[in-house]
C-alpha positions in Angstrom: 38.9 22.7 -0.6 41.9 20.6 -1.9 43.8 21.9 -5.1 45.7 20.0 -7.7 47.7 20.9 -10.9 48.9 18.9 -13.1 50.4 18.9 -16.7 48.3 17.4 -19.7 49.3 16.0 -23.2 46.0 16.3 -24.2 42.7 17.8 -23.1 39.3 18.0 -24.0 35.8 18.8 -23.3 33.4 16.0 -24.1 29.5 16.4 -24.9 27.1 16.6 -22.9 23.4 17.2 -23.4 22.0 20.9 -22.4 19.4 18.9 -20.7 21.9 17.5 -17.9 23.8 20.6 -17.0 25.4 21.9 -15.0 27.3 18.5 -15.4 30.4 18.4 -17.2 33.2 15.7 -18.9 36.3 16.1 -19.7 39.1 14.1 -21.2 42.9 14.2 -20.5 46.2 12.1 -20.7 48.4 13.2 -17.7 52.2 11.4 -17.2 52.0 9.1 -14.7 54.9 10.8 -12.7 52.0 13.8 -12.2 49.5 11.2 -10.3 49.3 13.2 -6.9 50.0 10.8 -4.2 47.2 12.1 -2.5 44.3 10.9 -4.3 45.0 7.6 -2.7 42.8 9.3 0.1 40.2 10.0 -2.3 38.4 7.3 -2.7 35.6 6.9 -0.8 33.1 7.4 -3.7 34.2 4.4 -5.3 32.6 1.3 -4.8 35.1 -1.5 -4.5 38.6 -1.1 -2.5 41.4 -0.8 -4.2 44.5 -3.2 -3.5 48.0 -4.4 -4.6 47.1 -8.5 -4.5 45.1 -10.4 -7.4 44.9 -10.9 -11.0 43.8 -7.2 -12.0 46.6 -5.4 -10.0 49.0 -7.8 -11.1 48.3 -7.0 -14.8 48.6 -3.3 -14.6 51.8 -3.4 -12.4 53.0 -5.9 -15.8 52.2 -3.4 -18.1 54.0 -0.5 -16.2 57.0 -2.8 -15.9 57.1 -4.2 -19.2 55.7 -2.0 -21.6 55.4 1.3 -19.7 55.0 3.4 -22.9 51.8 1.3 -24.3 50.2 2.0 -20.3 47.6 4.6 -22.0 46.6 2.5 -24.8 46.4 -0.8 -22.6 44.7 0.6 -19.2 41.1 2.1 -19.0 43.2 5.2 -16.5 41.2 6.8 -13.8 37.5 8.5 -13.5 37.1 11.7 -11.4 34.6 13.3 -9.5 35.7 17.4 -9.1 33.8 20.0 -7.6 35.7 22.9 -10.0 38.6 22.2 -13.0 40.4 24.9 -14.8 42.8 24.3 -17.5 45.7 26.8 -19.2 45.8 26.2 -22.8 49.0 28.3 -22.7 50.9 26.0 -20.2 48.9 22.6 -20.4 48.3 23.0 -17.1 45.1 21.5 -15.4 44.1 22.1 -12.1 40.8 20.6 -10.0 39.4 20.7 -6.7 37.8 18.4 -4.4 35.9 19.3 -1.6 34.3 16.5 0.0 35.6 12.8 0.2 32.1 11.4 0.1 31.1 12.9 -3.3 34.6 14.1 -4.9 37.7 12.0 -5.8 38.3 8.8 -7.7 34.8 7.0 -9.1 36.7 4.1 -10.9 40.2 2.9 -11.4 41.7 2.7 -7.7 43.6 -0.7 -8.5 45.1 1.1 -11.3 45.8 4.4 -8.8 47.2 1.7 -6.5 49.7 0.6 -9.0 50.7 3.6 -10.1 51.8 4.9 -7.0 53.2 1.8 -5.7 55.3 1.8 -9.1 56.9 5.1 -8.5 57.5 4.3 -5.1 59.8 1.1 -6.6 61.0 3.6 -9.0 60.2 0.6 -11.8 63.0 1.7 -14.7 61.3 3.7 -18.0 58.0 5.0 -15.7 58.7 8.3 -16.7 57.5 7.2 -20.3 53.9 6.1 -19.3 50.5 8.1 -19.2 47.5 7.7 -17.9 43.6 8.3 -19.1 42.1 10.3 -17.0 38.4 11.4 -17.2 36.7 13.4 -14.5 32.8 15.0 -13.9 31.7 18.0 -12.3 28.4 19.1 -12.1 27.4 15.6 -10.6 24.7 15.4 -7.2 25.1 13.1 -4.6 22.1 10.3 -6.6 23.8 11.1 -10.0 27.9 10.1 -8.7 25.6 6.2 -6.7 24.7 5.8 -10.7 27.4 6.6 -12.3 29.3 4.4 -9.7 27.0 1.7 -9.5 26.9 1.8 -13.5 31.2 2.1 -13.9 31.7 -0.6 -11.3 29.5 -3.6 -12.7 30.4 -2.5 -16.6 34.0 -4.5 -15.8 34.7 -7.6 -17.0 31.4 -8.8 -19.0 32.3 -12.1 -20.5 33.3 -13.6 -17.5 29.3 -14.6 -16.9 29.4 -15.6 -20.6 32.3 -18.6 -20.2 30.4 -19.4 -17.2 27.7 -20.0 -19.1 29.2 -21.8 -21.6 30.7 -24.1 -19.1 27.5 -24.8 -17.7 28.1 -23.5 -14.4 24.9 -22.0 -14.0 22.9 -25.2 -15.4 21.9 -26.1 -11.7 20.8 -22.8 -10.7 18.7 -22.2 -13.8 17.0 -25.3 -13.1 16.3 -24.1 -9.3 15.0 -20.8 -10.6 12.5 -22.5 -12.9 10.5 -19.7 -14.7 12.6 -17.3 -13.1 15.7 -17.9 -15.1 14.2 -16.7 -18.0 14.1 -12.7 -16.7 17.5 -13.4 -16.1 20.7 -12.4 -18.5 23.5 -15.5 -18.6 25.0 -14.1 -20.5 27.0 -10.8 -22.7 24.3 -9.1 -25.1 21.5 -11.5 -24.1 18.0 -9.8 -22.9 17.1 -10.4 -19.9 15.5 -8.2 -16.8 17.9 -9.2 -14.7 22.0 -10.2 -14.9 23.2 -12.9 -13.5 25.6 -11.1 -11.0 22.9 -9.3 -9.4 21.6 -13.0 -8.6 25.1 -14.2 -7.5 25.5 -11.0 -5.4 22.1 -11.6 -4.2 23.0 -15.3 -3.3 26.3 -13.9 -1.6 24.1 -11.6 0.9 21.9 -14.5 2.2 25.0 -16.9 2.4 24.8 -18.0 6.2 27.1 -20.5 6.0 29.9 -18.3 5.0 29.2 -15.4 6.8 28.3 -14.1 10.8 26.8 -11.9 12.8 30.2 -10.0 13.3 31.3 -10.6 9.4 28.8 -10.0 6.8 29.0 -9.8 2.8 29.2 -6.6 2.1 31.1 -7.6 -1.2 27.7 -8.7 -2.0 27.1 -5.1 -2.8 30.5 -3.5 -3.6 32.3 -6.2 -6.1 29.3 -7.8 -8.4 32.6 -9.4 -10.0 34.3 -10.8 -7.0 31.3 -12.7 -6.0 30.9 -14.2 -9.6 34.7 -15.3 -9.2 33.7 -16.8 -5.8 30.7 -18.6 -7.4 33.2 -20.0 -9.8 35.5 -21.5 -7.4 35.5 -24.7 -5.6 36.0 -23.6 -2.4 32.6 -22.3 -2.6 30.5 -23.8 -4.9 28.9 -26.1 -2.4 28.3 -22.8 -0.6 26.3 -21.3 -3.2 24.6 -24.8 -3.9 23.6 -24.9 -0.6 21.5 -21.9 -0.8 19.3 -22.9 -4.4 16.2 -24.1 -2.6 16.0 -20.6 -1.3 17.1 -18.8 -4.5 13.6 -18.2 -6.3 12.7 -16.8 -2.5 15.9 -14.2 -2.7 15.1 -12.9 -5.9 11.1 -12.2 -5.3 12.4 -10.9 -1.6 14.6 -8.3 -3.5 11.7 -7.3 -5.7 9.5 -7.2 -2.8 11.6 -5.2 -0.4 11.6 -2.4 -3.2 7.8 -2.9 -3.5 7.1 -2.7 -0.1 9.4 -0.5 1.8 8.1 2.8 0.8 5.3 2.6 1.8 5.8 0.8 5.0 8.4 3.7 5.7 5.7 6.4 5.2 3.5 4.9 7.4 5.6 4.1 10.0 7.8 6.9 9.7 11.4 7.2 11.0 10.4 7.8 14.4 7.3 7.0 16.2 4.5 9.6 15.7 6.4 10.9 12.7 5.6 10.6 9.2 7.6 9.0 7.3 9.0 11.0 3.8 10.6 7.8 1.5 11.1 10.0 -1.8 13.7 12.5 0.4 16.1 10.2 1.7 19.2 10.6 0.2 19.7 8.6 -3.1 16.2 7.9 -3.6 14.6 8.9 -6.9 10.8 9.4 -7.0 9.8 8.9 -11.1 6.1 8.6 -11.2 6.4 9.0 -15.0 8.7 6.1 -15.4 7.7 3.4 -12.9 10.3 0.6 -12.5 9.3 -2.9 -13.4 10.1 -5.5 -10.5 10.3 -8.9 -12.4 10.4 -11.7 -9.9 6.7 -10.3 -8.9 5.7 -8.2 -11.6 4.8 -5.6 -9.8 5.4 -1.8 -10.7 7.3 1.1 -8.5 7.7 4.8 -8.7 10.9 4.6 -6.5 14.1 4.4 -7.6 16.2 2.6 -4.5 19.8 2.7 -4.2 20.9 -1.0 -4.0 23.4 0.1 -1.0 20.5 0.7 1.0 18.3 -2.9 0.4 21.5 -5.2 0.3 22.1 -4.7 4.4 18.3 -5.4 4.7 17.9 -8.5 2.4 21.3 -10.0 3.6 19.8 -9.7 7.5 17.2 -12.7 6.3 20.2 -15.0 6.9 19.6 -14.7 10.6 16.3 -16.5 9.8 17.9 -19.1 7.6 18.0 -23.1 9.4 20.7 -25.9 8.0 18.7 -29.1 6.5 19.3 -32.2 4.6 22.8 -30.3 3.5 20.6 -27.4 2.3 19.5 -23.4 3.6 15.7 -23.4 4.7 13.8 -20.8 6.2 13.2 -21.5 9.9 10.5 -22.1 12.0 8.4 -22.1 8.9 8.2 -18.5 8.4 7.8 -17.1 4.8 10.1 -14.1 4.2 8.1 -12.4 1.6 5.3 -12.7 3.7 7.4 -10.7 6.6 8.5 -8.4 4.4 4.9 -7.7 3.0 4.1 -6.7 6.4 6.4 -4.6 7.2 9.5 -6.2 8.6 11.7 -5.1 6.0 11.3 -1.4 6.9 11.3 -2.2 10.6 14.9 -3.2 9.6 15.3 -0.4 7.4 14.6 2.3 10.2 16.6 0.8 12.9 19.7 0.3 10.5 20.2 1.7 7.3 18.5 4.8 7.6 21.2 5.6 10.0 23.6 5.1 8.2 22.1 7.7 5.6 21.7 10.2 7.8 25.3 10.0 8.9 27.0 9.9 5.2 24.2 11.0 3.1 26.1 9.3 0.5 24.2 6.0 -1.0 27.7 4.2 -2.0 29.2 4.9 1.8 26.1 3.3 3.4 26.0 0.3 1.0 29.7 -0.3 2.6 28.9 0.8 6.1 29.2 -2.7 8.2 27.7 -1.2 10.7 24.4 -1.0 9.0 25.3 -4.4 8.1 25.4 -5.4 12.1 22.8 -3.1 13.0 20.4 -4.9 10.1 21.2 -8.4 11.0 20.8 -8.3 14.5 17.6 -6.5 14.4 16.5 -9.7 11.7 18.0 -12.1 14.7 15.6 -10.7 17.6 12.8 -11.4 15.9 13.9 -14.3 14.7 14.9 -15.4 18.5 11.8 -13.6 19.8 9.1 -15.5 17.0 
């Protein structure tokens, strides 16, 4: 168990339904001078890296620098995961515990984290006067903090689909999408089964052109955003282009992997001659009472899937994927959602990802595990090699 104690200016204990305990919120503002250097080796649970370079970093190390005082008001501050948090009222003193890097630590903010400590380190002139948000959970399992990380990490940064929108930039891949498009949201507040930076993410995984069997787009999974700001730019919109003959196949493969996978999984099981047991892995969420809609092919599912675990499988398609007339086909004529009908997807599954579950048990870790990436893709390439 690690311990730290820091000083508050404020603290309270947010609501929470009876119905969800034994999880817990609380609210603090802490000065940033209190930030313990060593939660920059707690962030495993979040999804995205955190870094000192881009347009994000860059604004929050402006705000410490220029108007250090406002830093509360002006940054969202720093979401926690604890495993225990006690606070003296008497000393407005806080103290919380992590105990394991895969479930406890920082769930969102780690570019702001970065700049923070980076800051101090420059000793930037009037730091002292800044403070930080900071919320943090206990009480949280290992499926609940995938949600609530999944949920935090592709809230950020809404509009940006919106001016794309706007500027037409998705005009070409509407029209490639046909009927599809229509389950889709383009934009903020619009309904839609489906938001747009799923599709771009989705787009990203299958991306051969861009990516190898020794580098693969795990970003597809872990920065929704980033991949939107890559769409956007023209360094690789051609990329993207490239790919919208296959794009109504993507999104009906991601619906169909989910469809399919359970039960392919059960029956094959995770080993040969064992049954397989879907609803136990790690991250997975049976809800009978609540199936989940699949749009793309309006199918039904009592399984809720972590998307770290079908991003490795779907982006292993690629290996499949031919260059033609300046365009992505499927080679040697196969159909994908065919393959994945009959079971390829889990074969793909077993031999990669569930590995990668067994050795994290942690749904976020695996969807960033490039090993399951590698193992995935070159289990899609033998086959492929092999048809």
């Amino acid at each position: 168990m690690y311990s730290y104690t820091l000083s508050t200016k404020s603290f309270s204990r947010l609501y929470v339904s009876p119905e969800k305990a034994p999880l817990r919120r609380y609210y603090c503002v802490v000065p940033v001078s209190e930030i313990p250097m060593a939660w920059s080796n707690w962030l495993e649970v979040n999804a995205r890296d955190s870094s000192a370079k881009g347009r994000v970093p860059k604004a929050i190390r402006t705000t410490l620098t220029d108007k250090p005082e406002w830093f509360a008001e002006y940054n969202r501050g720093l979401t926690l995961v604890a495993s225990h948090i006690e606070w003296d009222n008497k000393t407005n003193r806080l103290t919380l515990n992590f105990d394991d890097r895969s479930y406890h630590g920082v769930l969102d903010g780690g570019h702001t984290l970065q700049a923070i400590l980076d800051d101090r380190d420059q000793a930037v002139p009037d730091s002292q006067s800044s403070y930080c948000n900071v919320e943090i959970f206990t009480g949280l399992d290992e499926t609940e903090i995938a949600d609530v990380v999944e949920a935090r990490n592709t809230s950020k940064q809404v509009a940006s689909k919106s001016l794309l929108n706007l500027e037409g930039s998705f005009d070409s891949l509407k029209q490639a999408l046909g009927k599809k498009a229509g389950q889709i949201s383009w934009k903020e507040n619009e309904e839609g089964a489906f938001d747009v930076r799923e599709v771009i993410a989705i787009l990203t995984a299958l991306d051969a052109g861009s990516y190898t069997s020794n580098s693969h787009p795990v970003s597809a999974y872990s920065g929704k955003e980033a991949c939107l700001k890559r769409f956007a730019s023209d360094e690789y919109a051609a990329s993207y282009e490239r790919l919208y003959p296959i794009a109504g196949d993507a999104l009906e493969m991601w619906d169909q992997i989910q469809y399919s996978l359970p039960g392919h999984y059960n029956a094959k099981g995770p080993e040969p001659g064992t049954a397989g047991k879907f609803g136990r892995l790690k991250g997975v969420k049976n809800t009978p009472k609540k199936p989940k809609h699949l749009p793309f092919i309006d199918e039904t599912t009592e399984y809720d899937i972590p998307t770290g675990y079908i991003y490795p499988v779907l982006s292993s398609f690629r290996a499949m994927l031919e260059h033609e007339n300046g365009h992505w086909v499927w080679g040697k004529g196969i159909n994908p959602i065919q393959l994945i009908k009959d079971g390829i997807a889990a074969d793909i599954f077993i031999s990669s990802v569930r590995e990668s579950i067994n050795n994290y048990h942690n749904p976020n870790r695996t969807g960033k595990d490039t090993q399951a990436w590698t193992s995935a893709y070159q289990a899609a390439r033998i086959y492929y090699l092999e048809r």
